[in-house]
C-alpha positions as CSV (number, residue, x, y, z in Angstrom):
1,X,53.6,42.9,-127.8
2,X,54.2,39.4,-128.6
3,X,52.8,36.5,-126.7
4,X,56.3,35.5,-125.2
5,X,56.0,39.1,-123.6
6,X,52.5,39.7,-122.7
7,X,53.0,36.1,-120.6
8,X,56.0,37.5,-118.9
9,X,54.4,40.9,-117.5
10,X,51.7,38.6,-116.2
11,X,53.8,36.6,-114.3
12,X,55.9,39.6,-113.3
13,X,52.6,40.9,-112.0
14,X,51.4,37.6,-110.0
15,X,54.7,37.3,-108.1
16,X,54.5,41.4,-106.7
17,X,52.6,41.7,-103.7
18,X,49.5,43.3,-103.3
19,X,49.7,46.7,-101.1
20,X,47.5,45.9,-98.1
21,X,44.7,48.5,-97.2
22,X,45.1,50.7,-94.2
23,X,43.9,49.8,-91.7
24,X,43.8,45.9,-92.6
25,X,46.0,43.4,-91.0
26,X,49.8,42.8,-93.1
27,X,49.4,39.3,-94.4
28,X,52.6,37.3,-92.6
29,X,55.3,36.5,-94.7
30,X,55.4,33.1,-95.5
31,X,57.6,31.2,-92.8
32,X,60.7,29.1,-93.7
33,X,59.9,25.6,-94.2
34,X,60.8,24.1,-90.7
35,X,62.6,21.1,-90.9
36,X,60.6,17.6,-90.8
37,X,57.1,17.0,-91.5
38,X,54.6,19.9,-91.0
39,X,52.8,18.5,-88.4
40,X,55.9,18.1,-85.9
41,X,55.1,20.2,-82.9
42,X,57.3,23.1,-82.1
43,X,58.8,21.7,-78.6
44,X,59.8,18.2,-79.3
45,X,61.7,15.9,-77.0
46,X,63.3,12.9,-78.6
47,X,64.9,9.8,-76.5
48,X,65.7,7.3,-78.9
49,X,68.0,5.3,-76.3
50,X,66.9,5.0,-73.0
51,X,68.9,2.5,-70.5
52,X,68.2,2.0,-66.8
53,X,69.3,-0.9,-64.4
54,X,66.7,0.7,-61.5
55,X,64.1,3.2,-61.3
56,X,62.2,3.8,-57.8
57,X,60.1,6.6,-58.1
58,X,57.0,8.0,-55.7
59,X,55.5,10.9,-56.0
60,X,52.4,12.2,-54.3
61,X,51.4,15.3,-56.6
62,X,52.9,16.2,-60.0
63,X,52.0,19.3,-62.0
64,X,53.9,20.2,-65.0
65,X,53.1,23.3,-67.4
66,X,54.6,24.2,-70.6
67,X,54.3,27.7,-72.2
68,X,55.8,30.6,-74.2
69,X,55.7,34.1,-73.6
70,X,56.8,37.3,-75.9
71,X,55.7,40.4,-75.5
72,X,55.1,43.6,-77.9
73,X,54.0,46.6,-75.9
74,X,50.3,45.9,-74.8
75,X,48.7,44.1,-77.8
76,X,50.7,40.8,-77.8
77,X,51.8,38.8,-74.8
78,X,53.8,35.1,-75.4
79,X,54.7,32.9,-72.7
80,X,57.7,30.5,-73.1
81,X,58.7,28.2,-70.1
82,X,57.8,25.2,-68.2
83,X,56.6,25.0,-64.6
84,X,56.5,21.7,-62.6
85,X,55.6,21.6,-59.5
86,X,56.5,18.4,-57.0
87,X,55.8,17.3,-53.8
88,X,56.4,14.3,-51.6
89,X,59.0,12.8,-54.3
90,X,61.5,10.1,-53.8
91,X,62.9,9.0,-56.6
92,X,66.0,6.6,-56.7
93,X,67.5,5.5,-60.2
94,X,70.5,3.0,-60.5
95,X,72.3,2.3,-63.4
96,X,70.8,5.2,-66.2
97,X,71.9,5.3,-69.8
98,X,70.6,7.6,-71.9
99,X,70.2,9.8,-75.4
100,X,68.0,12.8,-75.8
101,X,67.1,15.2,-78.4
102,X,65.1,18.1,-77.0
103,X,64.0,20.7,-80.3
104,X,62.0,23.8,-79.8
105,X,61.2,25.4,-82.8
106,X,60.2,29.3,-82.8
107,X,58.9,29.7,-86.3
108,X,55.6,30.2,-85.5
109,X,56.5,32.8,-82.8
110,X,58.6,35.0,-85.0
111,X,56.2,35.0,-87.8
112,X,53.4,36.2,-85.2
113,X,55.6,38.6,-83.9
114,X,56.7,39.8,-87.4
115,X,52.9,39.7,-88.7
116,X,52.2,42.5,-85.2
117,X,55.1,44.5,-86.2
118,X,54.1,45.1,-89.9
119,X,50.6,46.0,-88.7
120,X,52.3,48.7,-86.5
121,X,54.5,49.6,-88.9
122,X,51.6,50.6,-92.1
123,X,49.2,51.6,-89.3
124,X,50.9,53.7,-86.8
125,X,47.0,55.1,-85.6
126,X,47.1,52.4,-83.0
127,X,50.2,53.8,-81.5
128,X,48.9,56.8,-81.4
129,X,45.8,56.0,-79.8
130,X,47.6,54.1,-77.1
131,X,49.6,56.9,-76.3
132,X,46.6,59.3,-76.5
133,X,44.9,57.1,-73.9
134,X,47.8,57.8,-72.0
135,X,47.8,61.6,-72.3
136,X,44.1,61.6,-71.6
137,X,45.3,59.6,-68.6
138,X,47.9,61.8,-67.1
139,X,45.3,65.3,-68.3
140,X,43.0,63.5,-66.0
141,X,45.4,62.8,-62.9
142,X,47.0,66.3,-63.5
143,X,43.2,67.9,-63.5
144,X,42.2,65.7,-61.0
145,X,45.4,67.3,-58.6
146,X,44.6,70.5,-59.6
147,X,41.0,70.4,-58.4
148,X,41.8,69.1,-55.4
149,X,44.8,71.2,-54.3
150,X,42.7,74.2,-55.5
151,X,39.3,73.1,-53.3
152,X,42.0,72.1,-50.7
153,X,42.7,75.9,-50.9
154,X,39.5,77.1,-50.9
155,X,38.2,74.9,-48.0
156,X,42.1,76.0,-45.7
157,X,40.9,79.9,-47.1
158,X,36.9,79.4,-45.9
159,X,38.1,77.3,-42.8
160,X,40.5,80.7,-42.1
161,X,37.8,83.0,-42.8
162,X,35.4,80.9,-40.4
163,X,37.9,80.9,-37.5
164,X,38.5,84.6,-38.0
165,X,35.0,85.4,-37.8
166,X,34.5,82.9,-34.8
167,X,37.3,84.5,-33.2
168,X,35.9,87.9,-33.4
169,X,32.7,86.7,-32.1
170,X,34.2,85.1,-29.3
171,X,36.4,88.3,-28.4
172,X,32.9,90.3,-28.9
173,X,31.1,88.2,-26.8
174,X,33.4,88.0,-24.2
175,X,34.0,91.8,-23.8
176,X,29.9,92.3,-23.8
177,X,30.1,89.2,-21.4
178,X,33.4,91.3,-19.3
179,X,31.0,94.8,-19.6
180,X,27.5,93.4,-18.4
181,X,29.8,92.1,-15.5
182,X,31.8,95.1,-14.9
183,X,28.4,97.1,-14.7
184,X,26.2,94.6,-12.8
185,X,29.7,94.3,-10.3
186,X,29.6,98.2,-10.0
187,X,26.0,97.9,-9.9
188,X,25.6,95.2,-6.7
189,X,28.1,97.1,-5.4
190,X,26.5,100.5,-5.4
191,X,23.4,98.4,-4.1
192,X,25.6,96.8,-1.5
193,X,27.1,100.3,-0.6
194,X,23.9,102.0,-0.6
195,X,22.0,99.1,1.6
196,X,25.1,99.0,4.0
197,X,25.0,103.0,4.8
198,X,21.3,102.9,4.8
199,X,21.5,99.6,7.3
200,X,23.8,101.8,9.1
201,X,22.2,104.5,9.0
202,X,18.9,102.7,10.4
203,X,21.2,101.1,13.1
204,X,22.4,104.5,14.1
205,X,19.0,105.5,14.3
206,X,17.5,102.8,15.9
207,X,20.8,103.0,18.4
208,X,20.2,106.3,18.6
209,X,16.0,105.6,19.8
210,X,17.0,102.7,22.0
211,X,19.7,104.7,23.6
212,X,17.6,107.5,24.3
213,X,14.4,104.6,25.5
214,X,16.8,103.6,27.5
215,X,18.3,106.6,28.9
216,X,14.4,108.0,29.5
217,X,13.3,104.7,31.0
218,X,16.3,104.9,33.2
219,X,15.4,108.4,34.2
220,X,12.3,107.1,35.1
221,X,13.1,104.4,36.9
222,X,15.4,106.6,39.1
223,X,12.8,109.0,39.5
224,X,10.3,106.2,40.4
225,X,13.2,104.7,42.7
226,X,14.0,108.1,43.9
227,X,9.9,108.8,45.0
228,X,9.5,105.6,46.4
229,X,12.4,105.8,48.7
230,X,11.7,108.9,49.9
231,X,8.2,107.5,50.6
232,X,10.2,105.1,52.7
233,X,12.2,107.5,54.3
234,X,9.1,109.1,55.0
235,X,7.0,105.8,56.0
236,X,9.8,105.1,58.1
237,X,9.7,108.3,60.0
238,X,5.8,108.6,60.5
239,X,6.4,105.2,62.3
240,X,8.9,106.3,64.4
241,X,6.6,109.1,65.1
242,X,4.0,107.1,65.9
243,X,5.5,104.4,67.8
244,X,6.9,107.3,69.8
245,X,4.3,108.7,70.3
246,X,2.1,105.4,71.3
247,X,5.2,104.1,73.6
248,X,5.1,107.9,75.5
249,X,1.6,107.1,75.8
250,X,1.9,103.9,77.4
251,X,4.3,104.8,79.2
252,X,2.6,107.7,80.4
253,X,-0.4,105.7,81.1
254,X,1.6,102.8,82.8
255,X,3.2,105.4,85.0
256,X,-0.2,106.3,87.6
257,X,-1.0,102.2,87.5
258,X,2.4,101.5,89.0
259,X,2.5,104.3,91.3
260,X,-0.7,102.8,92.4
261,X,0.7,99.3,92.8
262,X,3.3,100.5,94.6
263,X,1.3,102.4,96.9
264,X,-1.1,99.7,97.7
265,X,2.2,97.2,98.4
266,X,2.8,99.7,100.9
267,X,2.5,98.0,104.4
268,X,0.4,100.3,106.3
């Protein structure tokens, strides 16, 4: 190979790419020469003429913010926009003449976006551990539901079982409960039957006794009433008797003594 050769294989060489290693970042493709000087920012407002009879502005807060945004799934987030925020403004202009150039240049956006897309695109392990985070994240939720719908079964099945069980204990209790109350109801009333015919049966008896007291106390009053007025009847007529008896007497001995008055009233 001659010289001529040998130097045009090396230059061939120099101007192929090197193959980046996986897992390295892509180096960015070299960006198209904006136009201007380098150092030009990329949002540039120009007003080269600028004419204006009467400007009154007043303003009593001002906030302005300038910003990008671009997005590419989770690992790159731009902002692009501008926020101002006024407040208590009056602003009166008279008389405005004016020339603007506003230029926004988006260079250095696309080649960042471009330089994340070629590091997908030769390492395509990031997507697939983004979307294995995901499926980890729905295997979770979907074990996560199944745990609870099955402990939400077991505590409906053991809440069931309970309440069956209290049930039966309750209906258990409650016919002892209705039993013991049965039998102590026949009971007191067997008692309560048995103390009413034997209180009756001691009133009879004690009816009976005080009827019969009273009959033989009667009896004995009217025998006692009976001898006493016959004792009466008998008092009575010994009296009589006697006071008979002592009036014939008197009379018998009053009968002479008045004879003998009489005779000796007699005129002679």
């Amino acid at each position: 190979m001659t010289e001529h050769g040998y130097a045009e294989d090396e230059a061939a060489r120099e101007e192929e790419p090197e193959e980046p290693i996986e897992g390295e970042l892509a180096e960015p493709a070299p960006p198209s020469p904006p136009a201007g000087t380098p150092d030009e920012p990329d949002v540039h407002l120009d007003v080269p003429q600028l004419h204006v009879d009467e400007i009154n502005l007043q303003v009593e807060k001002l906030r302005a913010k300038v910003s990008l945004q671009a997005e590419v799934l989770s690992l790159l987030k731009l902002n692009v926009g501008a926020d101002v925020e006024l407040s208590g403004v009056e602003l009166d202009i008279k008389g405005v003449d004016a020339q603007a150039l506003l230029n926004v240049r988006l260079d250095n956006v696309a080649a960042i976006i471009g330089r994340v897309l070629a590091t997908i695109d030769r390492n395509p392990q990031i997507l697939e551990q983004i979307t294995s985070g995901l499926g980890a994240t729905a295997e979770n939720l979907g074990e996560g539901a199944g745990k609870a719908v099955g402990e939400l079964g077991e505590g409906a099945g053991e809440a069931v079982e309970e309440t069956g069980k209290g049930a039966r204990k309750a209906v258990e209790g409650v016919g002892e409960g209705a039993g013991k109350a049965v039998e102590e109801v026949g009971g007191s009333a067997g008692e309560a039957v048995e103390e009413a015919g034997d209180t009756v049966s001691y009133a009879g008896e004690e009816a009976g006794d005080t009827a019969s007291e009273a009959v033989g106390s009667a009896g004995r009053t009217a025998r006692r009433t009976a001898e006493v007025g016959s004792s009466g009847r008998t008092a009575r007529r010994g009296a009589r008797h006697e006071g008979g008896s002592r009036a014939e007497r008197v009379a018998r001995k009053a009968k002479p003594a008045a004879a003998r008055r009489h005779r000796r009233e007699e005129p002679p």
